[in-house]
mmCIF file of the N, C-alpha and C atoms, coordinates in Angstrom:
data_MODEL
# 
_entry.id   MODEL 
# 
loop_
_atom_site.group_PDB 
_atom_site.id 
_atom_site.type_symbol 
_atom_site.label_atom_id 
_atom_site.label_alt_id 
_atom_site.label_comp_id 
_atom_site.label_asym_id 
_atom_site.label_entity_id 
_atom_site.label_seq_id 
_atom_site.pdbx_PDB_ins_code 
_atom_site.Cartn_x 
_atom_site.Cartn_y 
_atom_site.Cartn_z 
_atom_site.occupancy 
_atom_site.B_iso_or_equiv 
_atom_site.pdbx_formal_charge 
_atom_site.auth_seq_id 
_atom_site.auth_comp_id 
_atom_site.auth_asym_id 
_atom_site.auth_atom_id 
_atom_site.pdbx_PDB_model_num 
ATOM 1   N N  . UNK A 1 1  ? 0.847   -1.174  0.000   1.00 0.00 ? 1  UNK A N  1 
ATOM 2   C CA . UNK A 1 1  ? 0.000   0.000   0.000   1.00 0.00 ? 1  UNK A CA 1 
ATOM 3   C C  . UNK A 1 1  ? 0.890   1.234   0.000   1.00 0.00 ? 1  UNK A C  1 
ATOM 4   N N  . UNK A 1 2  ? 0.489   2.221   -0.912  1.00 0.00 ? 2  UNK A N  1 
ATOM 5   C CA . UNK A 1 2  ? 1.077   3.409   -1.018  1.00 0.00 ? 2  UNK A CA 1 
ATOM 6   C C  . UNK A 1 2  ? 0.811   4.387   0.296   1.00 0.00 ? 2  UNK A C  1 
ATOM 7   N N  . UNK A 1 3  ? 1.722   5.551   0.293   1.00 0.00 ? 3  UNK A N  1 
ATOM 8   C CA . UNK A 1 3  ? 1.340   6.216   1.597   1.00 0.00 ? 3  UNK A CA 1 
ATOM 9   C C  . UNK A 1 3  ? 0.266   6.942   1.187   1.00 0.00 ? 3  UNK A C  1 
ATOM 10  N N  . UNK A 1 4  ? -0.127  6.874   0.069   1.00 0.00 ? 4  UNK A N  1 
ATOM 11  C CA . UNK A 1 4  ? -1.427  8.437   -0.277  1.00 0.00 ? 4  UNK A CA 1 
ATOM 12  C C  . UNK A 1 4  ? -2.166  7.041   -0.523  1.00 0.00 ? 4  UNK A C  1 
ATOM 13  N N  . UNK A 1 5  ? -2.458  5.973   -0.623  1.00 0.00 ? 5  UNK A N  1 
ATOM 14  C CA . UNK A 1 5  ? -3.392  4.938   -0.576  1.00 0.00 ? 5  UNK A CA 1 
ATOM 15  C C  . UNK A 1 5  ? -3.806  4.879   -2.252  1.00 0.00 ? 5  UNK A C  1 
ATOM 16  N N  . UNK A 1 6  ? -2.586  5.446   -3.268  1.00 0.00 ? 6  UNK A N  1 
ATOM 17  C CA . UNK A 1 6  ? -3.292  5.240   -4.598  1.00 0.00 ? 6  UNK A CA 1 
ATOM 18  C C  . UNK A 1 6  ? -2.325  3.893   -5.454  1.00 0.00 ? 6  UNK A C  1 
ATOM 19  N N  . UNK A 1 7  ? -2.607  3.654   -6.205  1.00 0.00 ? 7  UNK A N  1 
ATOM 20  C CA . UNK A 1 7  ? -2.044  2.730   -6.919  1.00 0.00 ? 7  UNK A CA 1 
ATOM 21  C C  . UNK A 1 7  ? -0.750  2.784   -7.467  1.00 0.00 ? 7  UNK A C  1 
ATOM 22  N N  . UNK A 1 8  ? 0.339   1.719   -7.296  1.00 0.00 ? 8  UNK A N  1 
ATOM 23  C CA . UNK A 1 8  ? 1.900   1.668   -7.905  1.00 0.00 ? 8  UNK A CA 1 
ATOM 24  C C  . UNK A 1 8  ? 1.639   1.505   -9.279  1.00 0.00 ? 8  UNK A C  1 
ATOM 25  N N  . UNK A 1 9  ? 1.635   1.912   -10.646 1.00 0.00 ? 9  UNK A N  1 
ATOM 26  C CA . UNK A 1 9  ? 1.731   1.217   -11.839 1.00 0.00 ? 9  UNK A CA 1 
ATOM 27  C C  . UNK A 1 9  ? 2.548   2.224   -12.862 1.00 0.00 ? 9  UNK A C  1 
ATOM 28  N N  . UNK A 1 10 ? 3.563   1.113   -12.979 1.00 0.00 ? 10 UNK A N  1 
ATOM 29  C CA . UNK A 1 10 ? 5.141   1.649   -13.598 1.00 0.00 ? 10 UNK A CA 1 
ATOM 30  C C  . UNK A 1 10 ? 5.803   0.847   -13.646 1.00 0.00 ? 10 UNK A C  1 
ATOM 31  N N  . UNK A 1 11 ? 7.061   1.068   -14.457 1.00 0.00 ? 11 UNK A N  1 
ATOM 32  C CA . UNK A 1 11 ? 8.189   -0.089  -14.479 1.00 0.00 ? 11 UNK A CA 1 
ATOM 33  C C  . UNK A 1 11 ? 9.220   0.384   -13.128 1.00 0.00 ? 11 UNK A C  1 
ATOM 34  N N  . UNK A 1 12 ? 9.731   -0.506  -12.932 1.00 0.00 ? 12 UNK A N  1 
ATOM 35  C CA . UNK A 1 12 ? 10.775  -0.549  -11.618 1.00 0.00 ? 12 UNK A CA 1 
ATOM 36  C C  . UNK A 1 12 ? 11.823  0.235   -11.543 1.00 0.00 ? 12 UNK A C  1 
ATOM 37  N N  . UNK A 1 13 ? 12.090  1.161   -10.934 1.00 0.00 ? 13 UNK A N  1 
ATOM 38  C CA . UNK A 1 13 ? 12.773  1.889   -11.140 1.00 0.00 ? 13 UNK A CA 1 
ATOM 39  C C  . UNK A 1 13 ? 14.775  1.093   -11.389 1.00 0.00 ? 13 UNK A C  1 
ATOM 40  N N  . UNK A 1 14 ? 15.467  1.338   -12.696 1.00 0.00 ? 14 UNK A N  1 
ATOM 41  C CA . UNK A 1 14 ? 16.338  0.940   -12.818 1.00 0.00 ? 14 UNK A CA 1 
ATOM 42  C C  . UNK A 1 14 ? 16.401  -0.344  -13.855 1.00 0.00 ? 14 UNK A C  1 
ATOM 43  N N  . UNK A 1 15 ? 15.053  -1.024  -14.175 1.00 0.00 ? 15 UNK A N  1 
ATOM 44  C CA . UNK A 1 15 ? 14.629  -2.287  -15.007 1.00 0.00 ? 15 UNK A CA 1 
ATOM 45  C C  . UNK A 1 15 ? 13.268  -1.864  -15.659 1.00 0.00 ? 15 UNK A C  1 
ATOM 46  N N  . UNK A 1 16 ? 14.315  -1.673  -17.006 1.00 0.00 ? 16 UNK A N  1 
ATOM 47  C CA . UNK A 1 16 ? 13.463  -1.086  -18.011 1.00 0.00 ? 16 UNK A CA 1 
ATOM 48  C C  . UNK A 1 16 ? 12.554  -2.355  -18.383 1.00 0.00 ? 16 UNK A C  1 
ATOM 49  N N  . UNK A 1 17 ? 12.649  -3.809  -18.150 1.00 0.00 ? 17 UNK A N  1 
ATOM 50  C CA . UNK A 1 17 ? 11.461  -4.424  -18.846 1.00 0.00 ? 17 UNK A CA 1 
ATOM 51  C C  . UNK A 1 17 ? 11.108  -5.118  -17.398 1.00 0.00 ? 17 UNK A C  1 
ATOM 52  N N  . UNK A 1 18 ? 10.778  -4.654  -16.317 1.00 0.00 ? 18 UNK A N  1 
ATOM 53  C CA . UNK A 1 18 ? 9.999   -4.998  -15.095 1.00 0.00 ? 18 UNK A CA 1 
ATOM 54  C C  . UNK A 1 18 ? 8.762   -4.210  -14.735 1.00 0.00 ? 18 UNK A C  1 
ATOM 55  N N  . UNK A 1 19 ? 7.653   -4.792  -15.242 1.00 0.00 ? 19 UNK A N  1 
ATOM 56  C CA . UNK A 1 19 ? 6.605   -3.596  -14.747 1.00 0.00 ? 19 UNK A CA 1 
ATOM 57  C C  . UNK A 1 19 ? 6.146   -4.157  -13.259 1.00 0.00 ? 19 UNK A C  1 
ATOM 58  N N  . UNK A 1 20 ? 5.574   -3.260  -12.652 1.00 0.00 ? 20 UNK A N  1 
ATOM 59  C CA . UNK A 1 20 ? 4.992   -3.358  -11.652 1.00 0.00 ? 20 UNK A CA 1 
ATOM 60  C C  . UNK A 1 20 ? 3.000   -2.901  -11.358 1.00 0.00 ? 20 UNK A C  1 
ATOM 61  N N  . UNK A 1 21 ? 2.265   -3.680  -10.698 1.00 0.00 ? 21 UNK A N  1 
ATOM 62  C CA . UNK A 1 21 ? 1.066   -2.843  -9.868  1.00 0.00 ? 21 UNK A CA 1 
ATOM 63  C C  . UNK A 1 21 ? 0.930   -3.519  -9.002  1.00 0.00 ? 21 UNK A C  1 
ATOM 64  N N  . UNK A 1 22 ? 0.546   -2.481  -7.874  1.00 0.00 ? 22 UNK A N  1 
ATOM 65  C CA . UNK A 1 22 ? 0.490   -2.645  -6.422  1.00 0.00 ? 22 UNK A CA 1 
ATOM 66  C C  . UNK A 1 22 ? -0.297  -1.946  -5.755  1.00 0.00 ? 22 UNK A C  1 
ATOM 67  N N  . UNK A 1 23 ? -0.562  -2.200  -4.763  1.00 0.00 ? 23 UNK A N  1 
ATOM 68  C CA . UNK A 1 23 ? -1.558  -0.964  -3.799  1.00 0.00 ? 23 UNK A CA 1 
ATOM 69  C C  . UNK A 1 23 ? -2.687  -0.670  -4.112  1.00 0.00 ? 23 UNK A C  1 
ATOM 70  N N  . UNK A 1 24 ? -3.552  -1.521  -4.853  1.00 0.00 ? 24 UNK A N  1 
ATOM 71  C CA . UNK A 1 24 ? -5.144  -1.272  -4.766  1.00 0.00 ? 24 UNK A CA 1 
ATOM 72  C C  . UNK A 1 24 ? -5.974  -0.863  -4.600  1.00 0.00 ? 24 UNK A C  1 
ATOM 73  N N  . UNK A 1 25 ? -5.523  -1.996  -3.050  1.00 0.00 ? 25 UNK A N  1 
ATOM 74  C CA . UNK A 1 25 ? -6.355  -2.321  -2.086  1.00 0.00 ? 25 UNK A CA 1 
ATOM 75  C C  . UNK A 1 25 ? -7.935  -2.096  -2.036  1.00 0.00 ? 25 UNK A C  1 
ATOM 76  N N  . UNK A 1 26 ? -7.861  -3.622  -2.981  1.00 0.00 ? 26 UNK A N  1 
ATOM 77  C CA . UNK A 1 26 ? -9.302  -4.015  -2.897  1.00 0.00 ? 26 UNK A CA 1 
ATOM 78  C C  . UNK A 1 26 ? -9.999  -2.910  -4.404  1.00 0.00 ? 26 UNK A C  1 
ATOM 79  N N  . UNK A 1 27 ? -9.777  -2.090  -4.742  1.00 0.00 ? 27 UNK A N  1 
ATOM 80  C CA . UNK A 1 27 ? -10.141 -1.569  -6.002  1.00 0.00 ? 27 UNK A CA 1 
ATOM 81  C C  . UNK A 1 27 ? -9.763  -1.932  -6.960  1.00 0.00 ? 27 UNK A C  1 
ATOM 82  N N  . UNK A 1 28 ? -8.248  -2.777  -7.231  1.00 0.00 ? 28 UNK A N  1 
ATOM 83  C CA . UNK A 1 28 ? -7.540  -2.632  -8.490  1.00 0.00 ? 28 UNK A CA 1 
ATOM 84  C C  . UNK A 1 28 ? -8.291  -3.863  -9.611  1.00 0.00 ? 28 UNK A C  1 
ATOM 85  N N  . UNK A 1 29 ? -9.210  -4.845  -9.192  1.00 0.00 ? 29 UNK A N  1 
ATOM 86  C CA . UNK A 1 29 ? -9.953  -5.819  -9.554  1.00 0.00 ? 29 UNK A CA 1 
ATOM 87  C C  . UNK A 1 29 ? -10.481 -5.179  -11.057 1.00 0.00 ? 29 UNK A C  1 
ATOM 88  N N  . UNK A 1 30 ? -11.254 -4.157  -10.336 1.00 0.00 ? 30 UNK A N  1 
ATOM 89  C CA . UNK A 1 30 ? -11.529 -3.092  -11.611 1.00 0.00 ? 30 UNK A CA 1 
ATOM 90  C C  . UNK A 1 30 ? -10.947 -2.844  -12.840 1.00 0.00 ? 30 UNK A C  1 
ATOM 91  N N  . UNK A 1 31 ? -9.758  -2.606  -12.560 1.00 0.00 ? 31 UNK A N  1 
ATOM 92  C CA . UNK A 1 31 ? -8.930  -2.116  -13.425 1.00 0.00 ? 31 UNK A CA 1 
ATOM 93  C C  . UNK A 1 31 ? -8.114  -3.174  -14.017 1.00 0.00 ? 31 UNK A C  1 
ATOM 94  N N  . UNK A 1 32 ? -8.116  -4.702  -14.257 1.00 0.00 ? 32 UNK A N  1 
ATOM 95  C CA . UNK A 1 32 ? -7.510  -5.722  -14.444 1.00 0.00 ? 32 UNK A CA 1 
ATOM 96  C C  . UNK A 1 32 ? -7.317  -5.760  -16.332 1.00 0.00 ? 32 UNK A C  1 
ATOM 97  N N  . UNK A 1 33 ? -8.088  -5.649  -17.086 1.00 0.00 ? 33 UNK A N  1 
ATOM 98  C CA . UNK A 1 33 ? -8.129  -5.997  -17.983 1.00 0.00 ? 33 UNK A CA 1 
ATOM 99  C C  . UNK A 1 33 ? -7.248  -4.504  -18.713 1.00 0.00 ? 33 UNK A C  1 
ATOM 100 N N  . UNK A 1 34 ? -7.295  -3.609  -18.310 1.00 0.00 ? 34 UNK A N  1 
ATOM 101 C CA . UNK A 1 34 ? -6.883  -2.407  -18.602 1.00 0.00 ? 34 UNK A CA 1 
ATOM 102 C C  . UNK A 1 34 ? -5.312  -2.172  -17.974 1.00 0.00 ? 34 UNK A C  1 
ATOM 103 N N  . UNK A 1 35 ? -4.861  -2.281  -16.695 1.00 0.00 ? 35 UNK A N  1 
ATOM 104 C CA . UNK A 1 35 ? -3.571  -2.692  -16.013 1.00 0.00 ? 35 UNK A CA 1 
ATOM 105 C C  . UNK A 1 35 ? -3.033  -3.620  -16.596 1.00 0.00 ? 35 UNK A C  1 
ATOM 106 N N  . UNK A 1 36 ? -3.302  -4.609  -17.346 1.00 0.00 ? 36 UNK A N  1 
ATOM 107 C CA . UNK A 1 36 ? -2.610  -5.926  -17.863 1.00 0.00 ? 36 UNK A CA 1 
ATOM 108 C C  . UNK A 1 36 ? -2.247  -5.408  -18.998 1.00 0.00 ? 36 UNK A C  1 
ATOM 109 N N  . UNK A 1 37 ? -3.225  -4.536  -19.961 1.00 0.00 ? 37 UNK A N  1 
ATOM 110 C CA . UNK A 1 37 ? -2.429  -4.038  -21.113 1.00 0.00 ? 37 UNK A CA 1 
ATOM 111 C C  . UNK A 1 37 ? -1.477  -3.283  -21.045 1.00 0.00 ? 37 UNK A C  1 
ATOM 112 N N  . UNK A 1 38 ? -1.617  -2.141  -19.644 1.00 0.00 ? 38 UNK A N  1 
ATOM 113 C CA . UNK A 1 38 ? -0.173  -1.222  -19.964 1.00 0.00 ? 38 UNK A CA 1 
ATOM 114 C C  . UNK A 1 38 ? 0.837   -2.096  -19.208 1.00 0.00 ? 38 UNK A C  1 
ATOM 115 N N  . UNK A 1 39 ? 0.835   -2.837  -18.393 1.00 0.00 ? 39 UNK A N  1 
ATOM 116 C CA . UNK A 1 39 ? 1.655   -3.860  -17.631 1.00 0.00 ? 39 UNK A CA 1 
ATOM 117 C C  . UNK A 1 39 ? 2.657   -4.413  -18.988 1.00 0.00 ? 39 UNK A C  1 
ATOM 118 N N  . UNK A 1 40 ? 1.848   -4.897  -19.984 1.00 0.00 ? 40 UNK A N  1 
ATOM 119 C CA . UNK A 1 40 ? 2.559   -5.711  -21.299 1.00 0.00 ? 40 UNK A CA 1 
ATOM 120 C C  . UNK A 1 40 ? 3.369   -4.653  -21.937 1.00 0.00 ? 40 UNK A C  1 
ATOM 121 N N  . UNK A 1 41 ? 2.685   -3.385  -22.267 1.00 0.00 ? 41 UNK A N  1 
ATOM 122 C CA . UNK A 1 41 ? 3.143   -2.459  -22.905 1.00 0.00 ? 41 UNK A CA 1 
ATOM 123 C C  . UNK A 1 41 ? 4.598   -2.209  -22.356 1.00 0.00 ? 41 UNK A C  1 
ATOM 124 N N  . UNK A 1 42 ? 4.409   -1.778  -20.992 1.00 0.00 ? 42 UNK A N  1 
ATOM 125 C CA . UNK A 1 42 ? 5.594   -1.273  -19.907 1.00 0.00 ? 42 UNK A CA 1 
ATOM 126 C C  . UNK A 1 42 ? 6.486   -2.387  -20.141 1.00 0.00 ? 42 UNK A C  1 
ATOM 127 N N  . UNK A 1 43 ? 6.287   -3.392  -20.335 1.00 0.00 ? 43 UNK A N  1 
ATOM 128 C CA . UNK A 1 43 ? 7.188   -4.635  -19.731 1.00 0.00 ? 43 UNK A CA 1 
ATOM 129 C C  . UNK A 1 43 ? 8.163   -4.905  -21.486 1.00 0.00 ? 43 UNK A C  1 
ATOM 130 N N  . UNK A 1 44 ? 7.552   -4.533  -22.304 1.00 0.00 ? 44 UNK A N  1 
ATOM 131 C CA . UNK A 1 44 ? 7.714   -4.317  -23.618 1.00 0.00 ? 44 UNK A CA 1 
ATOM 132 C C  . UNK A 1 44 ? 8.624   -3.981  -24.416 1.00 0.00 ? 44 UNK A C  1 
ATOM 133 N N  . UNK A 1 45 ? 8.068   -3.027  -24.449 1.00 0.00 ? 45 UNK A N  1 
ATOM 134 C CA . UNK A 1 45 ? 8.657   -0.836  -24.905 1.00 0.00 ? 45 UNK A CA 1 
ATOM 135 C C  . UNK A 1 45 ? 8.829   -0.510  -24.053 1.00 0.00 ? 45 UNK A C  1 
ATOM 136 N N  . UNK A 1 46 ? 8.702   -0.498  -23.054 1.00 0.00 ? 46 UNK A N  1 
ATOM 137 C CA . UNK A 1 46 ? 9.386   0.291   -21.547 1.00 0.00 ? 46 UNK A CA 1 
ATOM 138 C C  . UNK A 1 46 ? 8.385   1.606   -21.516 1.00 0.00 ? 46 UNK A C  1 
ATOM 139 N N  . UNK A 1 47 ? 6.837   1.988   -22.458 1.00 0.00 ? 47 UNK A N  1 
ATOM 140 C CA . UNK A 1 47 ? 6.244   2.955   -22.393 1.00 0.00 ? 47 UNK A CA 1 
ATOM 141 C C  . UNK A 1 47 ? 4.360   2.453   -22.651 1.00 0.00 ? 47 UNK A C  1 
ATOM 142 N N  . UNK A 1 48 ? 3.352   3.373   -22.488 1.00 0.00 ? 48 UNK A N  1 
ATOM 143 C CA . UNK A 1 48 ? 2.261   3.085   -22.574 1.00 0.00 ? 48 UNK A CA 1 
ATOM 144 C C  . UNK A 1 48 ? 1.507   3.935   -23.343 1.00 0.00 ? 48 UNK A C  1 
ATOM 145 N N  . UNK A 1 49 ? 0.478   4.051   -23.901 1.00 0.00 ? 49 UNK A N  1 
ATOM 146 C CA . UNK A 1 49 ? 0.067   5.311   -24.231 1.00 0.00 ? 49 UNK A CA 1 
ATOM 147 C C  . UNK A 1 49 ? -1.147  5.573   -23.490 1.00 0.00 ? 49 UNK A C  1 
ATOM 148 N N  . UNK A 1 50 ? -0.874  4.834   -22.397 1.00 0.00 ? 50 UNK A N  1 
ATOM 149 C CA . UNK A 1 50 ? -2.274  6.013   -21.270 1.00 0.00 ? 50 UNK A CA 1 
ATOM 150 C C  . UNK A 1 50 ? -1.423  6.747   -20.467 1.00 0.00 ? 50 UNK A C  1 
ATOM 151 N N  . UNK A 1 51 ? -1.918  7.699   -19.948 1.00 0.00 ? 51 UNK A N  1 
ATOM 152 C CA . UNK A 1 51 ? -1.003  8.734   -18.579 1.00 0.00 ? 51 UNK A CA 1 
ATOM 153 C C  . UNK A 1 51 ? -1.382  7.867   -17.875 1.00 0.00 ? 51 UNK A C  1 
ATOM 154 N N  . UNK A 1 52 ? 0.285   7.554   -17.045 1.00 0.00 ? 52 UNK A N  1 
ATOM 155 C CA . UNK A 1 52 ? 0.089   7.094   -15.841 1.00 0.00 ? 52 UNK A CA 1 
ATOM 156 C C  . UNK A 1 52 ? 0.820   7.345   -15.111 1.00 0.00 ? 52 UNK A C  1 
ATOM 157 N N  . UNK A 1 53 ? 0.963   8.639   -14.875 1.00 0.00 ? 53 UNK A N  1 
ATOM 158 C CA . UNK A 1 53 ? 1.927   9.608   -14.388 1.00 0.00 ? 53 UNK A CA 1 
ATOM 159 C C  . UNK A 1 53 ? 1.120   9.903   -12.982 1.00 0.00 ? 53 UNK A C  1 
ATOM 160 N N  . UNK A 1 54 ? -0.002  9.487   -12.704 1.00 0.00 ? 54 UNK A N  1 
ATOM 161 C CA . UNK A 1 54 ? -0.190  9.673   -11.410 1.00 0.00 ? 54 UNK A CA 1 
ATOM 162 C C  . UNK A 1 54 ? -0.201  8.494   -10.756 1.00 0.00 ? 54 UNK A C  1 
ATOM 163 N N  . UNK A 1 55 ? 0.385   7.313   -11.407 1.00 0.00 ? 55 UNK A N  1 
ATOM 164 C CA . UNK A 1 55 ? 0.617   5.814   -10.207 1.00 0.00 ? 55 UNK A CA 1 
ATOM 165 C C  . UNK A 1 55 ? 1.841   6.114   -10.621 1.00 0.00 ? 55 UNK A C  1 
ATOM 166 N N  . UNK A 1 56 ? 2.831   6.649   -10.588 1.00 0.00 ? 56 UNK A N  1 
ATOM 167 C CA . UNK A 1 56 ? 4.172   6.830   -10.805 1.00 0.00 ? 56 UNK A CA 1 
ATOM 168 C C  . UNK A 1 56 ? 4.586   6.377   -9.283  1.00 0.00 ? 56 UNK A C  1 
ATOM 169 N N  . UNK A 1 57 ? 5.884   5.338   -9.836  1.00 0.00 ? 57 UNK A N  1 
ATOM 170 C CA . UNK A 1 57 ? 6.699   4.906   -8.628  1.00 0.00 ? 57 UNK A CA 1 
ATOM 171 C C  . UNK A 1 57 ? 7.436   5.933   -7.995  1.00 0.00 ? 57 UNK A C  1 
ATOM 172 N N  . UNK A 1 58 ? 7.674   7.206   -9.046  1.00 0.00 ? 58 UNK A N  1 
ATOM 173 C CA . UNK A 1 58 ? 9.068   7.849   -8.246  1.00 0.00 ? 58 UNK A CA 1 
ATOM 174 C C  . UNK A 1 58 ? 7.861   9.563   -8.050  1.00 0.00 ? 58 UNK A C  1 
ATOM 175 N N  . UNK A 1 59 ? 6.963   9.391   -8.112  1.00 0.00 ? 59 UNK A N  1 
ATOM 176 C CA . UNK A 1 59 ? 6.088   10.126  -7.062  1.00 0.00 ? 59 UNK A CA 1 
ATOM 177 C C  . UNK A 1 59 ? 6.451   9.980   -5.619  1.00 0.00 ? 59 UNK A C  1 
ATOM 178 N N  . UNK A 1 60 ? 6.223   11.821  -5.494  1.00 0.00 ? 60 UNK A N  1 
ATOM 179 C CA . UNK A 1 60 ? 6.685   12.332  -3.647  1.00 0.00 ? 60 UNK A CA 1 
ATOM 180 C C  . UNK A 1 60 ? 6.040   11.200  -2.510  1.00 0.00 ? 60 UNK A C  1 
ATOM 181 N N  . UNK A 1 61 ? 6.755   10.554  -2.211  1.00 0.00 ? 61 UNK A N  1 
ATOM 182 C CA . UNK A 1 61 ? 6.805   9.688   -0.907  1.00 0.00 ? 61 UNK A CA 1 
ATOM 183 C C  . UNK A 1 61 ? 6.621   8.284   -1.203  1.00 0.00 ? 61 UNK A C  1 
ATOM 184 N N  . UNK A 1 62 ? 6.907   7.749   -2.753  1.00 0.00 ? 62 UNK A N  1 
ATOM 185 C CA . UNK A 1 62 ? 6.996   6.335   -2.907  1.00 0.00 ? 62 UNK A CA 1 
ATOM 186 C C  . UNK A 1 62 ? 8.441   5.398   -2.628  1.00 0.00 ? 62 UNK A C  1 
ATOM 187 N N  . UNK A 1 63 ? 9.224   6.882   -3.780  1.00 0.00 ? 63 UNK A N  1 
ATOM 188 C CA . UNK A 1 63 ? 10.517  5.995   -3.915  1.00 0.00 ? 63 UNK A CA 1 
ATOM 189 C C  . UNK A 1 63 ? 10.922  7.220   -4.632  1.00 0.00 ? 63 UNK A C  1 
ATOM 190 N N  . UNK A 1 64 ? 12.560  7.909   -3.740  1.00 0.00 ? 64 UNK A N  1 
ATOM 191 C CA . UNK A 1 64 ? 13.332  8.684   -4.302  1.00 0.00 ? 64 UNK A CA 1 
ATOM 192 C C  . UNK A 1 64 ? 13.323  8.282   -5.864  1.00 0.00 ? 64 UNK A C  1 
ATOM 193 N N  . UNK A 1 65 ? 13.965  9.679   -7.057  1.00 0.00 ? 65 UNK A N  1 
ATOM 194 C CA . UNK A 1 65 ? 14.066  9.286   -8.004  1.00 0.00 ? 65 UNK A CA 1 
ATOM 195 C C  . UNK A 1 65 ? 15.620  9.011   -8.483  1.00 0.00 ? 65 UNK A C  1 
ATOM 196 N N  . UNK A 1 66 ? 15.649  8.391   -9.163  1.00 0.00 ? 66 UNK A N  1 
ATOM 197 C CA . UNK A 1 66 ? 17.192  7.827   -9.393  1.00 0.00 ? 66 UNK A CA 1 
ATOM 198 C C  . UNK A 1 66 ? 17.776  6.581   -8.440  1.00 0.00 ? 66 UNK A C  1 
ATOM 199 N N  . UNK A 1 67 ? 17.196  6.673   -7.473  1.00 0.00 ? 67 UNK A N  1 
ATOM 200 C CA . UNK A 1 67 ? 17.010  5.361   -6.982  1.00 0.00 ? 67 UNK A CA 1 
ATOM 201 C C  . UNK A 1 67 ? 16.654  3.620   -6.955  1.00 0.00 ? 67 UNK A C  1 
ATOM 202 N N  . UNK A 1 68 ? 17.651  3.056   -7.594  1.00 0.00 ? 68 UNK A N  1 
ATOM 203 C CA . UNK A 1 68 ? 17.383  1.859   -8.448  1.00 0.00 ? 68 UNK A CA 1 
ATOM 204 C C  . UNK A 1 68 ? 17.470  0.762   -7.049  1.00 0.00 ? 68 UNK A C  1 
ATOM 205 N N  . UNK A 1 69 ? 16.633  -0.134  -7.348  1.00 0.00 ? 69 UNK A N  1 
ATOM 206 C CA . UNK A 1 69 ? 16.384  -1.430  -6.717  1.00 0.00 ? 69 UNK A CA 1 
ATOM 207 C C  . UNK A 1 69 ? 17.671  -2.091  -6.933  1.00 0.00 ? 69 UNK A C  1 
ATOM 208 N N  . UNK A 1 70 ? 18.235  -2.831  -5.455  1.00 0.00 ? 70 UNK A N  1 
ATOM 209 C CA . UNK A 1 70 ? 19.478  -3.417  -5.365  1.00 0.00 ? 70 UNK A CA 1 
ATOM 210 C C  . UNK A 1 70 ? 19.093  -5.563  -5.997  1.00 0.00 ? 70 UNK A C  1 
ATOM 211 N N  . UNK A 1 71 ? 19.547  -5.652  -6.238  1.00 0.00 ? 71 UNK A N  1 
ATOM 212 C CA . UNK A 1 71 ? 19.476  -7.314  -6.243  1.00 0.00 ? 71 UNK A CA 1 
ATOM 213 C C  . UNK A 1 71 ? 19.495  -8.044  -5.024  1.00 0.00 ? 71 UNK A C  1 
ATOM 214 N N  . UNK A 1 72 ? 18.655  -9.141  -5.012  1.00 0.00 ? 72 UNK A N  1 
ATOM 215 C CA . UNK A 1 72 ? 19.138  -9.422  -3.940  1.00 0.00 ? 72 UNK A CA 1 
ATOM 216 C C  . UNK A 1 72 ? 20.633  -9.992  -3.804  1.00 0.00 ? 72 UNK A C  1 
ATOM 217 N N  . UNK A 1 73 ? 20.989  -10.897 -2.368  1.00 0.00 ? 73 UNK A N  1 
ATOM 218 C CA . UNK A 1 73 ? 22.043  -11.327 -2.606  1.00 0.00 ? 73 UNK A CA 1 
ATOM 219 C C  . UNK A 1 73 ? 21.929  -12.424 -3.359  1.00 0.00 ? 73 UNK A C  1 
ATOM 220 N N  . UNK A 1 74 ? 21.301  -13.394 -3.352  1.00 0.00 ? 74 UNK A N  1 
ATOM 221 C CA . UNK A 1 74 ? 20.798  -14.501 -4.218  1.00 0.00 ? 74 UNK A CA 1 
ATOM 222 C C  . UNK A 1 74 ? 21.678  -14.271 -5.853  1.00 0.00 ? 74 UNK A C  1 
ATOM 223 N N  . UNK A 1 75 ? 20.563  -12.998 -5.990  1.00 0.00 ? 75 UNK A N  1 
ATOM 224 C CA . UNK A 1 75 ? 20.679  -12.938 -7.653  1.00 0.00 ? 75 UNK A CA 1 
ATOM 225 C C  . UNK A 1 75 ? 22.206  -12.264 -8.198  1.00 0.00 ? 75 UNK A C  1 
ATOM 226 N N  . UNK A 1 76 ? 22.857  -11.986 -6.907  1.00 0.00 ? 76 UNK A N  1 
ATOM 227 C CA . UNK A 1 76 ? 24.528  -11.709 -7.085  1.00 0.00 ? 76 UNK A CA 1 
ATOM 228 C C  . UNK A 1 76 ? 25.334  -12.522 -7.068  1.00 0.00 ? 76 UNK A C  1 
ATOM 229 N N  . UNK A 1 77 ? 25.364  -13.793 -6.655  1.00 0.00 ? 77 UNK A N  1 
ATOM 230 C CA . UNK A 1 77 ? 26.029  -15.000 -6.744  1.00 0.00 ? 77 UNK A CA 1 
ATOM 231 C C  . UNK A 1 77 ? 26.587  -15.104 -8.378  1.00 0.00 ? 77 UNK A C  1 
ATOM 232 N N  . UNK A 1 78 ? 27.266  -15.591 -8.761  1.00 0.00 ? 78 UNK A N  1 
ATOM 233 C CA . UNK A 1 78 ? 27.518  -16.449 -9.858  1.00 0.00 ? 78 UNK A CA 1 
ATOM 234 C C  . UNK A 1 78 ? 27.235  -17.548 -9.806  1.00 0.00 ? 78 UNK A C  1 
ATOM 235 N N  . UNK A 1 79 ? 26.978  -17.772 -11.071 1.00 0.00 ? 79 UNK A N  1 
ATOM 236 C CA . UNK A 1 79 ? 26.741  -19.187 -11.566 1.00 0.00 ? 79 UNK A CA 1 
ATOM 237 C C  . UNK A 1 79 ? 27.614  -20.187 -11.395 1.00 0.00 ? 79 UNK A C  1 
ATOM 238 N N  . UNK A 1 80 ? 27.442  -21.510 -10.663 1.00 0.00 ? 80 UNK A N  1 
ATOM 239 C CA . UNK A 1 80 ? 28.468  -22.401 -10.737 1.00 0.00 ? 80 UNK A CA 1 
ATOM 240 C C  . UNK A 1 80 ? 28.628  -22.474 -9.528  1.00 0.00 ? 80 UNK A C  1 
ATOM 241 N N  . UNK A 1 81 ? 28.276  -21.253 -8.709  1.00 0.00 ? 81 UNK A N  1 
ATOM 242 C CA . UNK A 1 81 ? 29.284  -20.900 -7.088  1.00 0.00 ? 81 UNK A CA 1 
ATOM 243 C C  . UNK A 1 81 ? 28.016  -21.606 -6.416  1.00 0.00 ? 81 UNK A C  1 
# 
């Protein structure tokens, strides 16, 4: 859940073909068939052609901007190791 209680929908900040939606809560049901298309789009082209500049991840109090998601440690391992 977001702190303003509105919806996450965007790609991840730092992974241009990772989209994301989140934060609903309990509304986003609605919006399924319509979220799945820009979800594909985002995950894609890395763009959508609806505004969705107000579920923006790097909106005031989600997630600094320029701020990229770390890996976990898992996914830092090498292969083999």
């Amino acid at each position: 859940m977001s702190h303003d209680g509105e919806m996450i929908l965007d790609n991840l900040v730092g992974y241009h073909n990772v989209a994301i939606f989140t934060g609903a809560s309990g509304r986003g049901f609605k919006f399924t068939p319509l979220c799945g298309r820009i979800l594909v789009d985002l995950a894609t082209t890395g763009k959508t052609y609806y505004d969705i500049s107000p579920f923006s991840i790097t909106r005031p109090g989600v997630i600094k901007p320029g701020h990229a998601a770390q890996p976990s440690s898992a996914a830092r391992l090498k292969p083999g190791l």
